[in-house]
TORPA-249984 format. One record per residue (C-alpha): residue in one letter; x negated, y, z negated. Coordinates in Angstrom, 1 decimal. Layout:
// residues N
["A"; [X; Y; Z]];
...
This chain:
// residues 428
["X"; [-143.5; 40.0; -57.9]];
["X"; [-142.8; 43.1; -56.2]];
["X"; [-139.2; 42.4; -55.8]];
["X"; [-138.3; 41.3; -59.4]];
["X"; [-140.3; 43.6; -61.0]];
["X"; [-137.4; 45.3; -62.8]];
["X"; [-135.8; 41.5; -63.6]];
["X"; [-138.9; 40.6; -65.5]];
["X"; [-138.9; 44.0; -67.4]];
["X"; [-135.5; 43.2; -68.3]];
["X"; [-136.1; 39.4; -69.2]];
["X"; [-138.9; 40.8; -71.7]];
["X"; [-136.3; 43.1; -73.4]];
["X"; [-133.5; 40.7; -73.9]];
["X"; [-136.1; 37.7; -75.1]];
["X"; [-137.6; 40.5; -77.4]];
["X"; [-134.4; 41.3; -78.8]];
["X"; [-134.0; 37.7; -79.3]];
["X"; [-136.9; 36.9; -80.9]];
["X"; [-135.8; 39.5; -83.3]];
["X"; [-132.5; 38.1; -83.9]];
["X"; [-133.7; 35.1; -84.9]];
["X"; [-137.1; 36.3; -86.9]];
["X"; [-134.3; 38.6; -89.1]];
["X"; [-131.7; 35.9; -89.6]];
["X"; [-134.6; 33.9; -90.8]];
["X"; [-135.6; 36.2; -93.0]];
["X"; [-132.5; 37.3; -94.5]];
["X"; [-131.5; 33.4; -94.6]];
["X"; [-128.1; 33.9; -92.5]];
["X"; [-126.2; 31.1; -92.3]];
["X"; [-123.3; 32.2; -90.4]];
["X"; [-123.5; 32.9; -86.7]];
["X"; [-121.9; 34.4; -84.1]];
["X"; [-121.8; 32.0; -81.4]];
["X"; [-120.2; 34.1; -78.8]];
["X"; [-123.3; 36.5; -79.0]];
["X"; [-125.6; 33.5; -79.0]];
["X"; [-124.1; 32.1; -75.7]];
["X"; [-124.1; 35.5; -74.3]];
["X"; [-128.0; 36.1; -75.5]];
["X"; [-129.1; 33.2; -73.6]];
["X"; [-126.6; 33.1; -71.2]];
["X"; [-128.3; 36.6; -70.1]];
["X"; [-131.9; 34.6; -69.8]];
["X"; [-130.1; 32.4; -67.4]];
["X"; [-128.8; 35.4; -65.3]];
["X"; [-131.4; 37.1; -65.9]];
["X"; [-133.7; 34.3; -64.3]];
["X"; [-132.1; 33.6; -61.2]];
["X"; [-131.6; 37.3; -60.6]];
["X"; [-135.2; 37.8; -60.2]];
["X"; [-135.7; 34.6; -58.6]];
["X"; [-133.2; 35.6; -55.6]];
["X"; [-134.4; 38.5; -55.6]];
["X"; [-137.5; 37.3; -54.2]];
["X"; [-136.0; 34.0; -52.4]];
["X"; [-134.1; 37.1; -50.4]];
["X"; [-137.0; 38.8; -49.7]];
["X"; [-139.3; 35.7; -48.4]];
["X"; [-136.6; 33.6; -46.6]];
["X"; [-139.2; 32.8; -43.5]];
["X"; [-140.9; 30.9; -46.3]];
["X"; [-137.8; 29.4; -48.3]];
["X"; [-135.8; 26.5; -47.8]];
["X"; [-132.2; 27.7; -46.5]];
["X"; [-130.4; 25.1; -48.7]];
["X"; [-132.0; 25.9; -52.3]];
["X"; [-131.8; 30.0; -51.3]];
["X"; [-128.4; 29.2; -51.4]];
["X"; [-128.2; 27.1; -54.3]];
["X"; [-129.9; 29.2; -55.9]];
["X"; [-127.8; 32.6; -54.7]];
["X"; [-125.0; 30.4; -56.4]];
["X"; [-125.8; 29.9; -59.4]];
["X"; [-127.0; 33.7; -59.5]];
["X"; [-123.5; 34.5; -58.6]];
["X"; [-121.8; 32.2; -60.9]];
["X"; [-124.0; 32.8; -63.8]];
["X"; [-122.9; 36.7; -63.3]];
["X"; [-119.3; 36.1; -63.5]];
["X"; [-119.6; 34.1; -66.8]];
["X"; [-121.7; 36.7; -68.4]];
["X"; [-119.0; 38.8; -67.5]];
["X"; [-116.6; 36.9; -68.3]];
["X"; [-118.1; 36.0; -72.0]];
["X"; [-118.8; 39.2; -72.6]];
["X"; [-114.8; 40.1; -71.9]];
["X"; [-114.0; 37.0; -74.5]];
["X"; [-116.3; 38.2; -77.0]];
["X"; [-114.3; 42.0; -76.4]];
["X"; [-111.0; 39.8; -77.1]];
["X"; [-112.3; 38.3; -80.5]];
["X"; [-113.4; 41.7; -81.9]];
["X"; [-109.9; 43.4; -80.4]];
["X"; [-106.5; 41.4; -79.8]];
["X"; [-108.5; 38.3; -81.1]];
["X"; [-108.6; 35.2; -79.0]];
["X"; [-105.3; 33.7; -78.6]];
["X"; [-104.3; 30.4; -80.6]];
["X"; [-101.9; 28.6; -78.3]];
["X"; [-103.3; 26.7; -75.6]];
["X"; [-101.2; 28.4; -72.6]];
["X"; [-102.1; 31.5; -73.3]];
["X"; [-106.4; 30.3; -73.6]];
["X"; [-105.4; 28.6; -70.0]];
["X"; [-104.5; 31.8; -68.6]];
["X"; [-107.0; 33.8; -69.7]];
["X"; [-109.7; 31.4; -68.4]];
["X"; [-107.7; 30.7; -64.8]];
["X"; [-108.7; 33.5; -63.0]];
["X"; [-112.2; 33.0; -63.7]];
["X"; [-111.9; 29.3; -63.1]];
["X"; [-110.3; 30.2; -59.8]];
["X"; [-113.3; 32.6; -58.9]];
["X"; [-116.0; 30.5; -59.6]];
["X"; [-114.4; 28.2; -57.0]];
["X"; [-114.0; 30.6; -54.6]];
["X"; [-117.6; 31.5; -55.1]];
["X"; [-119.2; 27.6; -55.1]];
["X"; [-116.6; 26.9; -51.6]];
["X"; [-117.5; 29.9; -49.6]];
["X"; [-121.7; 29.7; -50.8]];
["X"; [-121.9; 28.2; -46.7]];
["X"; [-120.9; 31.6; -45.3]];
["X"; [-123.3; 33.6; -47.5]];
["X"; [-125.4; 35.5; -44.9]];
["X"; [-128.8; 37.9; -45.9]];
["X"; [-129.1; 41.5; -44.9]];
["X"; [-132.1; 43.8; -44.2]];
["X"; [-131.9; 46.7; -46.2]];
["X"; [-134.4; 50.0; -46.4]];
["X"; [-135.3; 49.0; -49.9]];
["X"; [-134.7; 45.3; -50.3]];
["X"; [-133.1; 42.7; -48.4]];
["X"; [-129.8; 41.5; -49.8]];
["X"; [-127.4; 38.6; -50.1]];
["X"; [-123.3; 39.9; -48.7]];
["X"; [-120.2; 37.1; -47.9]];
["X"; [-117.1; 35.9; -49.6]];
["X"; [-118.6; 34.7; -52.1]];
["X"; [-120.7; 37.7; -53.5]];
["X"; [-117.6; 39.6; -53.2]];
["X"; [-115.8; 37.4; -54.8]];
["X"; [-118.0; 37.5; -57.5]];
["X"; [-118.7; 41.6; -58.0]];
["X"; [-114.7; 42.1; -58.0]];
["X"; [-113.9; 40.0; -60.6]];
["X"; [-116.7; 40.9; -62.6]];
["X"; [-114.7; 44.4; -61.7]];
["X"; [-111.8; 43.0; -63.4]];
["X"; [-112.5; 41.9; -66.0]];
["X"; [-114.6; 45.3; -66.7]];
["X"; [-112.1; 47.1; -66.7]];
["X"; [-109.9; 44.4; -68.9]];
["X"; [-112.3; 44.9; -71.7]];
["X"; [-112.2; 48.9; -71.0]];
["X"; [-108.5; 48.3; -71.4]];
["X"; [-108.7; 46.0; -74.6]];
["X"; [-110.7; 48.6; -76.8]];
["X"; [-108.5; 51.7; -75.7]];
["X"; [-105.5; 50.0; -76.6]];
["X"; [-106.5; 48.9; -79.8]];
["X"; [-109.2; 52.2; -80.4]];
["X"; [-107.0; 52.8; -83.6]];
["X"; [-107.1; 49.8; -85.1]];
["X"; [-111.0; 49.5; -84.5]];
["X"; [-113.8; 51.7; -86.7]];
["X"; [-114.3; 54.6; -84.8]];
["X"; [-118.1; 54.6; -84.6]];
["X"; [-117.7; 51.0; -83.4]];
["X"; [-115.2; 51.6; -80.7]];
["X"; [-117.5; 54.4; -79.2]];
["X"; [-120.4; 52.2; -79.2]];
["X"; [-118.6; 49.3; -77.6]];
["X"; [-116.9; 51.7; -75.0]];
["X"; [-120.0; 53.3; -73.7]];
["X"; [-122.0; 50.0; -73.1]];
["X"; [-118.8; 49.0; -71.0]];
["X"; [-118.7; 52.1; -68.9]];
["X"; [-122.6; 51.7; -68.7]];
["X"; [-121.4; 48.3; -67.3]];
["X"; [-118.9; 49.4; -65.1]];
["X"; [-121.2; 52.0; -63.9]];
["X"; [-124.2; 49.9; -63.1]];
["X"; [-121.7; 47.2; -61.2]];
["X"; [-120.1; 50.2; -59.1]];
["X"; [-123.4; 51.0; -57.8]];
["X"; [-124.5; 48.0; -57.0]];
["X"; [-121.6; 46.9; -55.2]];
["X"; [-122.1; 50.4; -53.4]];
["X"; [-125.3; 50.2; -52.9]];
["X"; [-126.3; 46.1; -52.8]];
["X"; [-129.9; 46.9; -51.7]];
["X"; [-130.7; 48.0; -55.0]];
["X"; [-130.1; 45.1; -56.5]];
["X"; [-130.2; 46.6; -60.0]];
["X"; [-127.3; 43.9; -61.9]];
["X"; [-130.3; 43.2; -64.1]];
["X"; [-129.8; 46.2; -65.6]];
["X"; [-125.9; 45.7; -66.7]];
["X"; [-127.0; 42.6; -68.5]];
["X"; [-129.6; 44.0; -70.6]];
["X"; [-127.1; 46.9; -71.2]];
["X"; [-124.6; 44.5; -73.0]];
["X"; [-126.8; 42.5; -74.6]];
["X"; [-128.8; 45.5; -76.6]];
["X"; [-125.4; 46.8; -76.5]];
["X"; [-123.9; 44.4; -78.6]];
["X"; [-126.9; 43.6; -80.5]];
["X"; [-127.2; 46.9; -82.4]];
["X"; [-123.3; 47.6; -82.2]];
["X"; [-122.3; 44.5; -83.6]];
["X"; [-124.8; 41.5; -84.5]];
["X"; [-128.1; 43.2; -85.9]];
["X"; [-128.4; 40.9; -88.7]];
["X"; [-130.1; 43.5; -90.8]];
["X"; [-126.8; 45.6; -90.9]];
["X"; [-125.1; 42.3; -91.7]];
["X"; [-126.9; 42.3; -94.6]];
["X"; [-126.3; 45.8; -95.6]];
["X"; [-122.8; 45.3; -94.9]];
["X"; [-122.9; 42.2; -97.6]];
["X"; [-124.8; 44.6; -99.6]];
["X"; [-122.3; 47.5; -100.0]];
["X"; [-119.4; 44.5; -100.5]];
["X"; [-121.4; 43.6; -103.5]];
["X"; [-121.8; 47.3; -104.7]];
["X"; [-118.3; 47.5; -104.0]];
["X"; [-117.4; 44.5; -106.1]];
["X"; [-119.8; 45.1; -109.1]];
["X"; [-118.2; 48.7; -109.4]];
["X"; [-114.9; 48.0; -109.3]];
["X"; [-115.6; 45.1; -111.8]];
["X"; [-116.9; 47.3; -114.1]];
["X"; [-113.8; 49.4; -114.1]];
["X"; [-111.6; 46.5; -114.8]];
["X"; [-113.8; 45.5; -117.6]];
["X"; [-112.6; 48.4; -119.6]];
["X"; [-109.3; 45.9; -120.4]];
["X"; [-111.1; 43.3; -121.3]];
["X"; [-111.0; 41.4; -118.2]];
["X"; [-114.7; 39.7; -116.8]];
["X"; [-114.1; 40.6; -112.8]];
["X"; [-111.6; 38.1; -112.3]];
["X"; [-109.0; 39.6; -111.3]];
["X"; [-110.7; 41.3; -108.8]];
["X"; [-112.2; 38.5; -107.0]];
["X"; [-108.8; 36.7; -107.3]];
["X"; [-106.6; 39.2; -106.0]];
["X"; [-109.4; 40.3; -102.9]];
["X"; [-109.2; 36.1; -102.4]];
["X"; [-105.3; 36.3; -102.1]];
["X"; [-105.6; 39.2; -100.0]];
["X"; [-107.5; 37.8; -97.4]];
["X"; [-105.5; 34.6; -97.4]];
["X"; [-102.2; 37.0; -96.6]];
["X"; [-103.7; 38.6; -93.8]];
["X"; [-105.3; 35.7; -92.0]];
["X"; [-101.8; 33.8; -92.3]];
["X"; [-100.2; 37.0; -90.8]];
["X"; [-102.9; 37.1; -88.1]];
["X"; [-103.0; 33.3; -87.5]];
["X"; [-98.8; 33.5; -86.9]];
["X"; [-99.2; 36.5; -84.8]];
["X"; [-97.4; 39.5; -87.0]];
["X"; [-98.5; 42.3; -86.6]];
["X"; [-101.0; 41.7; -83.9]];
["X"; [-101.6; 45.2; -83.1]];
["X"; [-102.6; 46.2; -86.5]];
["X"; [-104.5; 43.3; -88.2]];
["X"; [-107.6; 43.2; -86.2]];
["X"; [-111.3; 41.2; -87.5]];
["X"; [-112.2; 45.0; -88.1]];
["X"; [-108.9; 45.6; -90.0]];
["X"; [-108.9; 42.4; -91.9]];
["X"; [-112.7; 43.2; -92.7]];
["X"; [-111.9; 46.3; -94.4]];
["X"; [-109.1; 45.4; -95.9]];
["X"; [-111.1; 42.7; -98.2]];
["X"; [-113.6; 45.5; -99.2]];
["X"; [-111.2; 48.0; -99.3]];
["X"; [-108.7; 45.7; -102.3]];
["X"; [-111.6; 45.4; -105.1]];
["X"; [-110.8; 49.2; -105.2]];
["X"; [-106.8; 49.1; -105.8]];
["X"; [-107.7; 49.4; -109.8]];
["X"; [-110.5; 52.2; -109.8]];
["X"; [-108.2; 55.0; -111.0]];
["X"; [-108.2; 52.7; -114.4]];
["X"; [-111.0; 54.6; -115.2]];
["X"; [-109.8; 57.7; -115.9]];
["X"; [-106.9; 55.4; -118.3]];
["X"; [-107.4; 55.7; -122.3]];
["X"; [-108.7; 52.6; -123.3]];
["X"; [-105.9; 52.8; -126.3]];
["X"; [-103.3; 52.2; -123.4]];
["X"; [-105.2; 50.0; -121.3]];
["X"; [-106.1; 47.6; -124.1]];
["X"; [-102.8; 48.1; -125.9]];
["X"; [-102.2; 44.2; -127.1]];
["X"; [-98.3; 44.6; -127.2]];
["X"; [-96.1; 46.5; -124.5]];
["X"; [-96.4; 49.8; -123.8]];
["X"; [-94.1; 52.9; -124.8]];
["X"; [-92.4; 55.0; -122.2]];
["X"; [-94.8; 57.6; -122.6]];
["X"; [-97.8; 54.9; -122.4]];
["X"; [-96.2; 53.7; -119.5]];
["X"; [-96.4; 56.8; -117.9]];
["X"; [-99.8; 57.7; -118.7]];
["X"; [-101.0; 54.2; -117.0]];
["X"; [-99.1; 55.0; -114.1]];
["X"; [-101.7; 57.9; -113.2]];
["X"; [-104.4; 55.4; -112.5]];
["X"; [-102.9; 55.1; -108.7]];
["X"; [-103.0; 58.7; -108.5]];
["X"; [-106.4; 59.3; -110.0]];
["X"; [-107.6; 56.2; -108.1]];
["X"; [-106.5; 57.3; -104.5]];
["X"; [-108.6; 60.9; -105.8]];
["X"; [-111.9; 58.6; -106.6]];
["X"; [-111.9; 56.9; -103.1]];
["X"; [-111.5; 60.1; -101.4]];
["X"; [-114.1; 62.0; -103.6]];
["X"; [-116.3; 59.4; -103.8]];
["X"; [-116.2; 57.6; -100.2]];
["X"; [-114.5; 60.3; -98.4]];
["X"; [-118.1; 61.9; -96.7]];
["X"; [-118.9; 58.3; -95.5]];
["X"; [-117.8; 58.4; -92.0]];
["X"; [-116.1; 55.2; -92.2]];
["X"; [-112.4; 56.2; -91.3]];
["X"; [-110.7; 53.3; -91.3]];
["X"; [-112.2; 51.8; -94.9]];
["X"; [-111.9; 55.2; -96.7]];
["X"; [-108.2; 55.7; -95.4]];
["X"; [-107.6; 51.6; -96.6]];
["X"; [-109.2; 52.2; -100.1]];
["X"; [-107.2; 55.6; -100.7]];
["X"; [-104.3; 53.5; -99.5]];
["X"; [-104.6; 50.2; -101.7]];
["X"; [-105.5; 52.4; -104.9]];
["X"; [-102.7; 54.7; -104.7]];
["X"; [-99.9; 52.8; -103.3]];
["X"; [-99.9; 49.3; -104.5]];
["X"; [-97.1; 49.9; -107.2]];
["X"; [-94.5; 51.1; -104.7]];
["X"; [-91.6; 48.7; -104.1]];
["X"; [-90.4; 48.0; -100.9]];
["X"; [-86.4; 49.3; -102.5]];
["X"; [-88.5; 53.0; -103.0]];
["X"; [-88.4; 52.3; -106.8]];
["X"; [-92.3; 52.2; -107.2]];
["X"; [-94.8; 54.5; -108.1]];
["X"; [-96.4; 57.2; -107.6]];
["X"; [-94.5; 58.6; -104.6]];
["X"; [-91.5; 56.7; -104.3]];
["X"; [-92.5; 54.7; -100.6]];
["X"; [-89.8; 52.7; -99.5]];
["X"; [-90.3; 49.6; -97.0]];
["X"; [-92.5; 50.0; -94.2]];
["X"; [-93.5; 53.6; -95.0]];
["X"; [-95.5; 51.7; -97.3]];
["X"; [-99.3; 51.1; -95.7]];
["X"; [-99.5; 47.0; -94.9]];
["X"; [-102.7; 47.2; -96.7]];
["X"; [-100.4; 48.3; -99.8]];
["X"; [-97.7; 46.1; -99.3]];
["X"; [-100.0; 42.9; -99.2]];
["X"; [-102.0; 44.2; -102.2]];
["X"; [-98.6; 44.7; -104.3]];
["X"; [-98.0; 40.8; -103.7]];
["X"; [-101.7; 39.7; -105.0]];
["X"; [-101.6; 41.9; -107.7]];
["X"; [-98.9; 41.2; -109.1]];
["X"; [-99.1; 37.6; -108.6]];
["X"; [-102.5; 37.8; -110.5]];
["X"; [-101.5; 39.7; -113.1]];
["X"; [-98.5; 37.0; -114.2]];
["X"; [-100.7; 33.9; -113.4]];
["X"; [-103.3; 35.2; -115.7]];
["X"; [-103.9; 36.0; -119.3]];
["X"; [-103.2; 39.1; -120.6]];
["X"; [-103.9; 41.0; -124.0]];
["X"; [-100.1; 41.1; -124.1]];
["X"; [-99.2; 38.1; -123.2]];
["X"; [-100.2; 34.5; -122.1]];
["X"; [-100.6; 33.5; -118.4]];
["X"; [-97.1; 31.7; -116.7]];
["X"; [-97.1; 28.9; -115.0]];
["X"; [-98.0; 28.9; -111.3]];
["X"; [-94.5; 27.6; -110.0]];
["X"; [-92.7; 30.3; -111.8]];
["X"; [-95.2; 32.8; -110.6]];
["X"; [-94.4; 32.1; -107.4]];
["X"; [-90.8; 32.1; -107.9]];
["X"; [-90.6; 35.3; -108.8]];
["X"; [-92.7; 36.5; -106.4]];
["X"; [-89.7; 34.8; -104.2]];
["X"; [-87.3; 36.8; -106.6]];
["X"; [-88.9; 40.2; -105.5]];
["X"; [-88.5; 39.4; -101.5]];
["X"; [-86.6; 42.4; -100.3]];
["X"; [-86.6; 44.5; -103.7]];
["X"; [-90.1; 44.5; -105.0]];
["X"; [-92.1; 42.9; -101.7]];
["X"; [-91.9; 43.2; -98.3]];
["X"; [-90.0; 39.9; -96.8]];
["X"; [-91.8; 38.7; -94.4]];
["X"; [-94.7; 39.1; -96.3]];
["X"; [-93.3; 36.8; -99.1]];
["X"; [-92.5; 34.3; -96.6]];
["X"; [-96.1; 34.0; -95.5]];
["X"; [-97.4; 34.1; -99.0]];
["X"; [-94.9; 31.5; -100.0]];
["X"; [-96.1; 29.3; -96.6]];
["X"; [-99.7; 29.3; -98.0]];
["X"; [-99.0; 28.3; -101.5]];
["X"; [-101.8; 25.0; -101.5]];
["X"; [-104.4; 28.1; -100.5]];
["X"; [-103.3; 29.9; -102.9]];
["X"; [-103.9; 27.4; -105.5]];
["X"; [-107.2; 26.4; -104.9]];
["X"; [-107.9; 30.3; -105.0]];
["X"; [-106.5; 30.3; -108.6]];
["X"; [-108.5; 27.6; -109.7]];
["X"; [-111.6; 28.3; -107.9]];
């Protein structure tokens, strides 16, 4: 007990945090998951375990079979490096996102593949050390194991710098500080390898992550504010008679666009989970500025004069002024700054003839630009007070019509691409 006193204290903060997890996922009656935190949550009892019982198998090796200290030594050591290693996947998902085609998965997973081996192969020439505080466990194999952990470290450090813009600020500071915390605790200890103080990396990551990311209370609150979101901006567009439709349509469409864009790997630098995540709460909002419209214009059964026209043109205007008054003091940059862009600019035109400020193609916001294309398929598959809903093969062909004069091209071609989706989203 005396030499895994600090293991057990950490084994009784990770199963508390645990038991919470589930008790609150219970409770809220959470369906979806995150596997990659699961594994890692009891992947950390695993490491967690064998950590404090080296510790003392190190410590008492007069008493302790030769063969099962080093059986167990190796499985400490390999359970380390596929914490570390899971941890660095789960940093992948949340960045780049894990890769689709099978080379690149093999490549990723090689190196640690390759360790491991090292690590199980050389376990004969693991030798014990006496050290002032602790004895200790040195060879091939346990540095084997520390550098890589090392690596891949410093991979994940390199992951959420790279892609810090594309990730909610709060987020990316929370990530990067457990991760230095990491990197910190690992320096010392391969400094230092009396200390034997890994124990305290893993519980790091794990409460890390935990509150960060997979708390399933702020889940909830996230699903929460979506609602609010959704029930607001439905209100809005009931002012023209419409019953929330289009909104959940359009936000539907949107999300299919994106995760087709991700899926073929455009834009990979931009369209991130946290991105993506956004942009479905941020594309309820594109109508707000309707609002502040007349309801004489916005439920004008016949078309609309050039001076009515003009007047419902302000709605982008007035809506990009709504986001930033009303979500502006949130603190959540990247939504605020997707919202302000979805509302204001989703009637440019990729040719610059759009409104309000005359964008032309890419110095329209992607957000924008994939928003234009779900709107207006929406608004010509639908009924309107003006006229009756076309039929979904001529909706899509002139959303092919406007490739390269209304819509960005690439993005047509990917909408076109998902055109059964699309369809059961109509229907649905």
């Amino acid at each position: 007990m005396e030499y895994c006193k600090l293991q057990i204290c950490c084994m009784l903060i990770i199963l508390y945090i645990i038991f919470v997890y589930y008790k609150e996922r219970y409770r809220l009656h959470q369906k979806s998951k995150s596997r990659l935190f699961e594994a890692l949550l009891w992947l950390s009892v695993v490491t967690l375990s064998f950590d404090g019982i080296t510790a003392y198998t190190v410590n008492h090796l007069d008493s302790i079979n030769g063969t099962l200290n080093r059986i167990l030594h190796m499985c400490f050591l390999v359970s380390i490096d596929t914490f570390i290693f899971l941890l660095f996947i789960y940093v992948l998902s949340i960045t780049a996102g894990i890769p689709k085609k099978k080379s690149k998965t093999v490549m990723v997973c090689i190196p640690f593949a390759i360790n491991v081996l090292l690590v199980v192969i050389n376990m004969p020439t693991l030798e014990y050390r006496q050290g002032i505080i602790s004895n200790y466990s040195m060879g091939f194999s346990a540095y084997t194991c520390f550098v890589m952990a090392a690596v891949y470290i410093l991979l994940s450090v390199a992951l959420i710098i790279a892609k810090w813009k594309n990730l909610e600020k709060n987020k990316a500071v929370s990530i990067l500080t457990y991760l230095l915390a990491l990197g910190g605790v690992t320096a010392f200890q391969m400094i230092f390898p009396q200390a034997l103080i890994s124990s305290i990396a893993t519980t790091i990551i794990v409460v890390g992550v935990y509150i960060n990311r997979e708390n399933p209370a702020m889940r909830e609150l996230f699903h929460y504010h979506k609602e609010m979101v959704m029930g607001f901006a439905t209100l809005v567009e009931n002012k023209d008679g419409s019953t929330g439709g289009h909104i959940k349509r359009t936000t539907k469409y949107v999300q299919l666009i994106a995760d087709e864009l991700q899926r073929k790997g455009y834009y990979r630098d931009v369209l991130t989970k946290d991105y993506i995540r956004n942009l479905s709460k941020a594309a309820p909002m594109h109508d707000i500025g309707k609002i502040s419209v007349p309801d004489a214009v916005l439920q004008k059964p016949g078309r609309l004069t050039d001076e009515e026209f003009e007047i419902m043109k302000t709605h982008t205007v007035s809506g990009g002024k709504i986001i930033l008054d009303t979500f502006g003091h949130l603190g959540q940059a990247q939504y605020n700054e997707m919202a302000y862009e979805v509302a204001r600019h989703h009637h440019e035109k990729w040719n610059g003839k759009g409104y309000p400020d005359g964008l032309k193609e890419e110095e329209i916001p992607l957000c924008a630009r994939i928003m234009a294309i779900a709107d207006v398929f929406d608004a010509i598959s639908e009924d309107r007070c003006y006229r009756k809903a076309m039929p979904l093969e001529q909706c899509f062909q002139i959303i092919e019509e406007g490739s390269g004069r209304d819509f960005d091209p690439l993005l047509v071609e990917v909408f076109l691409s998902i055109k059964d989706k699309v369809k059961e989203a109509h229907l649905s």
